[in-house]
GUGU-230719 format. One record per residue (C-alpha): residue number from 1; residue in one letter; x, y, z. Coordinates in pm, 1 decimal. Example, Ala and Ser with C-alpha at 12.3 -4.5 7.8 and 13.67 -1.06 7.14 Angstrom:
BEGIN
    nr   rest          X          Y          Z
     1      A     1230.0     -450.0      780.0
     2      S     1367.0     -106.0      714.0
// end
This chain:
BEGIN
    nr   rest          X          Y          Z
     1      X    -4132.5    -1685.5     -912.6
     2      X    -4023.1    -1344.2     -987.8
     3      X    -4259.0    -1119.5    -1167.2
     4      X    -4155.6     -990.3    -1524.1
     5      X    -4237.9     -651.5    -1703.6
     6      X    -4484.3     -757.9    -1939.7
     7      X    -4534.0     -584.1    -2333.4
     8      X    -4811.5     -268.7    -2259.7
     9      X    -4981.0     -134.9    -2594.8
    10      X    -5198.5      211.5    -2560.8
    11      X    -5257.3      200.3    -2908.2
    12      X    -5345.4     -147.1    -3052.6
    13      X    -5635.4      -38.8    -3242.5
    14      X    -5400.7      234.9    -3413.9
    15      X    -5529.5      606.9    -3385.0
    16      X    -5916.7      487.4    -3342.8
    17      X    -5897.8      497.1    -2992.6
    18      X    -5700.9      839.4    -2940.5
    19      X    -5898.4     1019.4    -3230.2
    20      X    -6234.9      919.8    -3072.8
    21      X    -6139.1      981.3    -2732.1
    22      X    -6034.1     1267.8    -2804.6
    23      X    -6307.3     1406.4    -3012.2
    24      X    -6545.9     1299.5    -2658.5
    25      X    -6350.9     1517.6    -2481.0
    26      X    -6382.1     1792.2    -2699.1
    27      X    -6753.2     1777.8    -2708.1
    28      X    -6797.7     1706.4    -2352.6
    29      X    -6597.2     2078.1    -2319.8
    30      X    -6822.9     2245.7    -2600.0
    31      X    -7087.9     2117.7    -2421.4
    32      X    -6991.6     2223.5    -2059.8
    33      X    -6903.2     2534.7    -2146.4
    34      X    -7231.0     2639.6    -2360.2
    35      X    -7392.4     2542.7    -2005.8
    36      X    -7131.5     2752.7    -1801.1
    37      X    -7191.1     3044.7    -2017.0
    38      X    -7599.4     3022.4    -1899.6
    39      X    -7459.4     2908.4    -1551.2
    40      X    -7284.3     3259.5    -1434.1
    41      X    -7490.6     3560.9    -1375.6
    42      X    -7609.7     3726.2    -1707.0
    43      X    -7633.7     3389.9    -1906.0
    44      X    -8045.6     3296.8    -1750.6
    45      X    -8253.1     3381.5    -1506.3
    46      X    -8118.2     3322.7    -1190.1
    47      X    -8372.9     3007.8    -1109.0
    48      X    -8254.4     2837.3    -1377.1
    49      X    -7846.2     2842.9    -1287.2
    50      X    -7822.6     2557.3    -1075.4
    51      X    -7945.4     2317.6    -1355.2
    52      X    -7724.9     2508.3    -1584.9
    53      X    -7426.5     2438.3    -1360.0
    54      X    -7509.8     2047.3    -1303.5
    55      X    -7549.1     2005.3    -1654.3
    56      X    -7194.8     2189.1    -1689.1
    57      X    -7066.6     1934.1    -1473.2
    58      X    -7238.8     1640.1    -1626.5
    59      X    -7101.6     1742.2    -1980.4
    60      X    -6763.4     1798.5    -1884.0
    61      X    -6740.0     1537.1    -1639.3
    62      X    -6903.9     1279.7    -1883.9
    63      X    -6675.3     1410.6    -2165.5
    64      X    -6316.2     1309.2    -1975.4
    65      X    -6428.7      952.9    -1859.2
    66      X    -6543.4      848.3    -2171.0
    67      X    -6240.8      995.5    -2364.4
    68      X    -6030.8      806.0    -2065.5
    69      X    -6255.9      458.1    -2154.6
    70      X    -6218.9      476.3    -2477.3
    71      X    -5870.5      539.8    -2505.7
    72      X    -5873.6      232.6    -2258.9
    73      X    -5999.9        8.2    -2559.2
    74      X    -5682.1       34.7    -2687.2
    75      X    -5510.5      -81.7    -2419.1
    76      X    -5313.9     -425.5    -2433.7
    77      X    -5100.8     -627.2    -2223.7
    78      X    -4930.5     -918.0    -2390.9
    79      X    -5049.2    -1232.9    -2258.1
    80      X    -5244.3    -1086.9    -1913.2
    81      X    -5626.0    -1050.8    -1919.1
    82      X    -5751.3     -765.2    -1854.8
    83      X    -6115.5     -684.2    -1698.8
    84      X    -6310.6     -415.1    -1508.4
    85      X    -6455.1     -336.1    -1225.3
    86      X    -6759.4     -162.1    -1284.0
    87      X    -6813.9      -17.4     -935.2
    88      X    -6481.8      152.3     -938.7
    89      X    -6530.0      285.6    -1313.9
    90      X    -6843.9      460.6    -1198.1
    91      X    -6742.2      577.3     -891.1
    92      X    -6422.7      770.7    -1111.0
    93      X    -6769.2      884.5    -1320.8
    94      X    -6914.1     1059.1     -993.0
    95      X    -6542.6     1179.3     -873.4
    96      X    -6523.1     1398.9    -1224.3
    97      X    -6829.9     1525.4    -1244.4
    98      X    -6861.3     1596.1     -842.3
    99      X    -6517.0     1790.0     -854.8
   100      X    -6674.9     1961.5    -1178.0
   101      X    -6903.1     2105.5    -1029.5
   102      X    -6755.7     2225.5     -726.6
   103      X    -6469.9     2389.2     -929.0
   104      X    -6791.3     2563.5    -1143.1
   105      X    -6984.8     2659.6     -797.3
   106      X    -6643.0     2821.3     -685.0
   107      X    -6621.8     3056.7     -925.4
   108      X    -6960.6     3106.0     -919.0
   109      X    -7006.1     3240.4     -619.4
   110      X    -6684.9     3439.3     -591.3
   111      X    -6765.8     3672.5     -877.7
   112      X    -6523.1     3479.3    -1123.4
   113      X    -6209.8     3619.9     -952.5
   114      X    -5858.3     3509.8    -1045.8
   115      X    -5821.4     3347.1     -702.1
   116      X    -6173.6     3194.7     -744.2
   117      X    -6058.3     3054.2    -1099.5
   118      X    -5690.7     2879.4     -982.0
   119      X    -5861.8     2759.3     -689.6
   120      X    -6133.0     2595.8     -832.2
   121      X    -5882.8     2483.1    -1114.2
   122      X    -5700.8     2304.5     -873.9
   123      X    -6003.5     2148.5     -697.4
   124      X    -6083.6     2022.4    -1043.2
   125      X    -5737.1     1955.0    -1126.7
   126      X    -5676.8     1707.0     -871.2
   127      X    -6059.3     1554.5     -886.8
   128      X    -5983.7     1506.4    -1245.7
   129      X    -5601.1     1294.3    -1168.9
   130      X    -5803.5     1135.6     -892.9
   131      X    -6073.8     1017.8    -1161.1
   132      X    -5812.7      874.4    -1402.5
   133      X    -5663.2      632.6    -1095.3
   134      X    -5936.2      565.6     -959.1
   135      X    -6061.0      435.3    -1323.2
   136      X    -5706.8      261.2    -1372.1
   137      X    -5760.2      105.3     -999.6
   138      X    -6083.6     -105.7    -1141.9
   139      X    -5862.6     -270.0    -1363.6
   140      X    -5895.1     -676.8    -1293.4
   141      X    -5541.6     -857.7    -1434.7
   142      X    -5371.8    -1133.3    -1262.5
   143      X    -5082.8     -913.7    -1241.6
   144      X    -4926.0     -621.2    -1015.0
   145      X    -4972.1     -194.7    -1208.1
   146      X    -4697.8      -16.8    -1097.9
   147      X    -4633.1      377.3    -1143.0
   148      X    -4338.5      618.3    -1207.2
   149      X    -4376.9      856.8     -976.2
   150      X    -4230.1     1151.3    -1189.9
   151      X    -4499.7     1081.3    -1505.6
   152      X    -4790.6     1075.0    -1217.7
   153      X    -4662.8     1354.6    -1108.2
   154      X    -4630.6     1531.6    -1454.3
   155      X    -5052.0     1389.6    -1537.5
   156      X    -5148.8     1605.7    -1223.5
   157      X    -5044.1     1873.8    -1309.4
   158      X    -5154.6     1831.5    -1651.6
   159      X    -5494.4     1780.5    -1504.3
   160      X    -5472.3     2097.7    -1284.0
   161      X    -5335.8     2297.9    -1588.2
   162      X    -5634.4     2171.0    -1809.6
   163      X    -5903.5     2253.3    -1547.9
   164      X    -5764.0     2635.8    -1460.9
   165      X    -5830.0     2668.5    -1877.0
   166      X    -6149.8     2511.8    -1844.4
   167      X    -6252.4     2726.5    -1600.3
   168      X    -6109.8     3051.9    -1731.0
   169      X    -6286.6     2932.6    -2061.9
   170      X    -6590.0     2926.2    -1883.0
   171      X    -6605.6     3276.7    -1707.2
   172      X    -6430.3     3414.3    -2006.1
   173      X    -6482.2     3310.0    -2360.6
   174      X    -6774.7     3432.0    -2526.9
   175      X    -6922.2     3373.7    -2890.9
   176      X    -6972.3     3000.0    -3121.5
   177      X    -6621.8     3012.3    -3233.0
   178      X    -6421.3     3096.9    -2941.6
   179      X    -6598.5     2822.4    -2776.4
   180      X    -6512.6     2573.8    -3021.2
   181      X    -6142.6     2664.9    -3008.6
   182      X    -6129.4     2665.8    -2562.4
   183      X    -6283.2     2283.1    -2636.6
   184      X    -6065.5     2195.5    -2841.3
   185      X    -5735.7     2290.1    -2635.6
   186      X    -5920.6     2115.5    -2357.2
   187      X    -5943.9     1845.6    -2531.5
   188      X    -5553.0     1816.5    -2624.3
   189      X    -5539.1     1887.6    -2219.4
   190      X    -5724.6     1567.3    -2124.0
   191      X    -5604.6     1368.7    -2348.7
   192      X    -5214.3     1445.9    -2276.4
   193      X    -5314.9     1405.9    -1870.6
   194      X    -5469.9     1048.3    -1992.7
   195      X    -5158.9      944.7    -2202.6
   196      X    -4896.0     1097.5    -1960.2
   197      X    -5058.6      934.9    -1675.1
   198      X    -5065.4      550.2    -1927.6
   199      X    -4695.6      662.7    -1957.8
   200      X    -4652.4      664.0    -1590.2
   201      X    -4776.0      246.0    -1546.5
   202      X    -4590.2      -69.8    -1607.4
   203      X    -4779.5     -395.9    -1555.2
   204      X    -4571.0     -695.0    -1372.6
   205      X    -4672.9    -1066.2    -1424.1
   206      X    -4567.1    -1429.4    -1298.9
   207      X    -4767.2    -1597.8    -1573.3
   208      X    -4863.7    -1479.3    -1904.8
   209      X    -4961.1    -1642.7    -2239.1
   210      X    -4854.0    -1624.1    -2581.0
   211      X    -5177.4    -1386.1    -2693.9
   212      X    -5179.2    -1032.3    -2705.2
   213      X    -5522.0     -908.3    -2462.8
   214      X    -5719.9     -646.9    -2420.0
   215      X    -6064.6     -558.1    -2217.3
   216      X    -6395.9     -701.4    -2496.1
   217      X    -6553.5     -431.0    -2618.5
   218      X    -6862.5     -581.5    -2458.6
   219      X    -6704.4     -512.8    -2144.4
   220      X    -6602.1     -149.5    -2165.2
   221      X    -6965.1      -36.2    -2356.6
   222      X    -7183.2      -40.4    -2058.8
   223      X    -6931.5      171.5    -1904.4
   224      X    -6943.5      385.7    -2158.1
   225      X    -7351.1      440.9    -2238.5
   226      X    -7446.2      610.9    -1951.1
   227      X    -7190.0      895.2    -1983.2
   228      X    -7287.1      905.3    -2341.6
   229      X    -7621.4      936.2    -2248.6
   230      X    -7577.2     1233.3    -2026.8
   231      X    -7375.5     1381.2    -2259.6
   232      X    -7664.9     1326.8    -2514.3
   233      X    -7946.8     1461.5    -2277.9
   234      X    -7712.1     1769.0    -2210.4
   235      X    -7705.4     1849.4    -2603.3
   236      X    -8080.1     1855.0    -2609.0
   237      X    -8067.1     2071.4    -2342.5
   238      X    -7843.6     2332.2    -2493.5
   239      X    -8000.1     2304.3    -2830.0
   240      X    -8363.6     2339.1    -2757.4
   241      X    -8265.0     2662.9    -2500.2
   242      X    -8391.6     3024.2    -2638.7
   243      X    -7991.1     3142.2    -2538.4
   244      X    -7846.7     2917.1    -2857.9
   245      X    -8004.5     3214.9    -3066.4
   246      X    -7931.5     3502.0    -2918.0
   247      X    -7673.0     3726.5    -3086.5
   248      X    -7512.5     3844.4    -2782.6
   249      X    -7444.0     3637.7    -2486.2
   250      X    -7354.0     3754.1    -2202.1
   251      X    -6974.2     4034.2    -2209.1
   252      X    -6669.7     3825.7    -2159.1
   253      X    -6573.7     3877.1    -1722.3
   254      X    -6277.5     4011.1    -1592.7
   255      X    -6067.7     3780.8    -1381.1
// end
């Protein structure tokens, strides 16, 4: 029997799904970059930058998978179940927050240099695309995914666009308010390489029934807590650290 295109649906839940993912993503910036900011020379003591720059990582890796697995709750395909596998959803976890933090180390070490910041964007960049199909590979359906080359291609270099800004955001934006505003064009970043890279799949069946389906919430939360948690224990980090009250962080580099 031939396979048929079956009915896809990012949005059954409305804008729920989009509007909370997105709003993750945003804090998982704010959050990465308050920790960037103590990360680089100038922000703490220099014993202290490591944990800076893994909580960096943590925060903004944590912050794009769970905008990407909560945008997934939305997901539908009419009349083809749709599980996870949890393995491969926390090995994309460990893919964004690993490729984090080598894109943070990179400029880092090279004294925040143009070069240092496109290169390390790009590391990031692809780490990032790599996370989102990797996540979309530990989908479980009785049915074949395929892509459109041209929209994958298009949600890389969305990905690679959005990490050169987080990264220039991180040597490079100084002050509450400025910080607010990089996270939340980061956030319109991941979310567009998450939605241009749904664009990109169509989902091919034999069988299907008459019901719409989606992944049970049930399913998807324990994905979701322990990013939430990291994200959480990264907050109390930032909050309770003497830096959150300073008046004057650290001069804004030149790249």
């Amino acid at each position: 029997m031939r396979a048929v295109e079956v009915t896809v649906d990012h949005f059954s839940y409305g804008s729920i799904t989009p509007v909370l993912g997105y709003l993750m993503a945003v804090l998982g910036a704010a959050l990465g970059l308050r920790c960037a900011a103590r990360a680089l020379p100038g922000g703490s003591d220099g014993g202290r930058r490591p944990g800076w720059l893994a909580l960096g990582a943590l925060s903004l890796g944590s912050g794009i998978f769970t905008m990407h697995f909560i945008a997934m709750m939305g997901f539908t395909t009419g009349g083809v179940h749709i599980a996870y596998d949890l393995g491969r959803a926390f090995a994309s976890l460990a893919i964004a927050i690993v490729v984090v933090a080598m894109g943070l180390l990179l400029v880092a070490a090279v004294r925040h240099t143009a070069p240092a910041v496109l290169g390390g964007g790009l590391i990031t960049g692809l780490g990032v695309a790599a996370m989102h199909y990797v996540g979309m590979s530990g989908l479980v359906m009785a049915a074949e995914v395929r892509y459109e080359s041209l929209y994958v291609a298009a949600s890389v270099v969305i990905a690679v666009v959005a990490a050169v800004l987080a990264l220039w955001c991180a040597v490079a934006v100084r002050g509450l308010k400025a910080a607010v505003g990089a996270s939340a064009l980061l956030g319109i970043a991941v979310s567009g390489m998450h939605y241009t890279g749904m664009a990109a799949m169509s989902v091919h069946a034999h069988t299907v029934s008459a019901l719409e389906t989606r992944a049970p919430i049930e399913t998807l939360m324990p994905i979701l807590i322990v990013p939430l948690l990291l994200m959480l224990l990264t907050g109390l980090f930032v909050g309770l650290d003497p830096m959150a009250s300073r008046t004057g962080e650290r001069a804004p580099q030149r790249i």
